[in-house]
LOBA-217694 format. One line per field, with one value per residue (C-alpha): x, y, z. Coordinates in Angstrom, 2 decimals, decimal comma, padded with zeros to 5 digits, always signed. Layout:
<pts>
xx: X ...
yy: Y ...
zz: Z ...
</pts>
This chain:
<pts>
xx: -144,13 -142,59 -139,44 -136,74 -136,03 -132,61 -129,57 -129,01 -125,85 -126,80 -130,07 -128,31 -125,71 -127,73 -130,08 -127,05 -125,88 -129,27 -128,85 -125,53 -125,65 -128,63 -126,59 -123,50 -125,19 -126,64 -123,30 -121,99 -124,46 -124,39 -120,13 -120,87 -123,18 -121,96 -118,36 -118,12 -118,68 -116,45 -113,66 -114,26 -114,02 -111,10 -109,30 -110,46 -108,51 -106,41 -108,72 -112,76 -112,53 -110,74 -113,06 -116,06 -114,84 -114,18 -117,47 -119,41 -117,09 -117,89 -121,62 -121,65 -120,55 -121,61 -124,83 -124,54 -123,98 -126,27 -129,07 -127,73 -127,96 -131,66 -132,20 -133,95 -133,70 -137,11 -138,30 -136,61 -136,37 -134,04 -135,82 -137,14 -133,61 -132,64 -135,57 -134,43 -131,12 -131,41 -134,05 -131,61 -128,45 -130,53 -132,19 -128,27 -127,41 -130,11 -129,25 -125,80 -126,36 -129,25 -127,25 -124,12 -125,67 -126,54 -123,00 -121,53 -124,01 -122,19 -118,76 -119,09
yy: -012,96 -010,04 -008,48 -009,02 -005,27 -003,65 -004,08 -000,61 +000,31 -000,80 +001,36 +004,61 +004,61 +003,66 +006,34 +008,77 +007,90 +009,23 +012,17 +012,89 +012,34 +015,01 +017,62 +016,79 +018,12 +021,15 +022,17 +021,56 +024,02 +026,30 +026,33 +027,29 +029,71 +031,80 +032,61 +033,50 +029,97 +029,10 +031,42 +029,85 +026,51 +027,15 +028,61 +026,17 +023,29 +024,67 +023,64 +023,72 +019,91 +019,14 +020,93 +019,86 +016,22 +016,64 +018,24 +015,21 +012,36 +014,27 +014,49 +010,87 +009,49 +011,88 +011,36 +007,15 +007,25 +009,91 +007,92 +004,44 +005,15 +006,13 +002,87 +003,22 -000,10 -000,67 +002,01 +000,19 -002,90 -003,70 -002,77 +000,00 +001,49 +000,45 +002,54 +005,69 +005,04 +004,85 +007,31 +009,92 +009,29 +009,75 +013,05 +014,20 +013,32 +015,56 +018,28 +018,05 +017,36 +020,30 +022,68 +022,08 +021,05 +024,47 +025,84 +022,73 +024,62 +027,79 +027,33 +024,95
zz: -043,90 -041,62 -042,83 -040,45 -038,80 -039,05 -036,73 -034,93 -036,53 -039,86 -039,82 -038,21 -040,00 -043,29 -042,65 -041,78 -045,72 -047,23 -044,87 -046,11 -049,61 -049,38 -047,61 -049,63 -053,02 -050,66 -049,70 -053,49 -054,82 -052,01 -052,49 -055,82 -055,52 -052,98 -052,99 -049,34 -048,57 -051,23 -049,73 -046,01 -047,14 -049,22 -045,91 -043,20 -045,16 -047,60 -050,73 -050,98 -051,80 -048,51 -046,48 -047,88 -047,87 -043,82 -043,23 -045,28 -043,41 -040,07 -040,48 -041,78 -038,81 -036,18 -038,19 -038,04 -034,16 -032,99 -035,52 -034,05 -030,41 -031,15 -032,37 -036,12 -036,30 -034,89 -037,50 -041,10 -042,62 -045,42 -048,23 -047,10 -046,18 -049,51 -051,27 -049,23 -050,03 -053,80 -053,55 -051,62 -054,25 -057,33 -055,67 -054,91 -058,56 -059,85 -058,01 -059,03 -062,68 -062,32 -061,21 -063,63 -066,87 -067,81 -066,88 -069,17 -072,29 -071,46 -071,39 -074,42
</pts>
C-alpha cells in the first residue's frame, strides 16, 4: 500500500520546523560563543532572548511558506516527515546539551 503524500502546507511548513529547530541550536551556540552576536542581539530587541525568539518565529514561517509554495508535498509522506522531524529535535537537543553540559561541570 502507497502512503498517502502530504498536503502542501503541512509538508512546508513541517519541513520549515526541522529547518528551524536546526538553526535555532546554531544561533544558541553561536550567541554564546561569540559575544558580538550576543551584544547585537541584545540591542536589536532589548534582550538576546527576544531577538532570538523573533528571528526563529520569522524563519519558521518565512521558511513554511517559501517551502509550501514549492510544493514538498509531492516529495514527503507522513512518516517520513515525522522521522526528520524527530530526527531534527533530537540533533538540536544534542547540540544544546553538548555545548552546555561541560559549562554545568564548571560552574558546579
Amino acid at each position: 500500500m502507497r502512503e498517502a503524500r502530504m498536503g502542501r502546507c503541512a509538508a512546508g511548513f513541517g519541513l520549515s520546523l526541522v529547518v528551524t529547530s536546526l538553526l535555532n541550536s546554531l544561533i544558541l551556540v553561536a550567541k554564546e560563543l561569540n559575544s558580538d552576536v550576543m551584544n547585537a542581539f541584545k540591542s536589536a530587541m532589548g534582550h538576546h532572548w527576544v531577538t532570538h525568539g523573533a528571528i526563529v518565529i520569522g524563519m519558521f514561517v518565512v521558511l513554511g511558506l517559501i517551502f509550501s509554495a514549492a510544493n514538498a508535498g509531492e516529495r514527503f509522506d507522513h512518516d517520513r516527515m515525522l522521522k526528520y522531524i524527530v530526527l531534527a529535535v533530537v540533533i538540536s537537543g544534542i547540540v544544546v546539551a553538548g555545548f552546555f553540559l561541560p559549562h554545568l561541570r564548571a560552574a558546579g
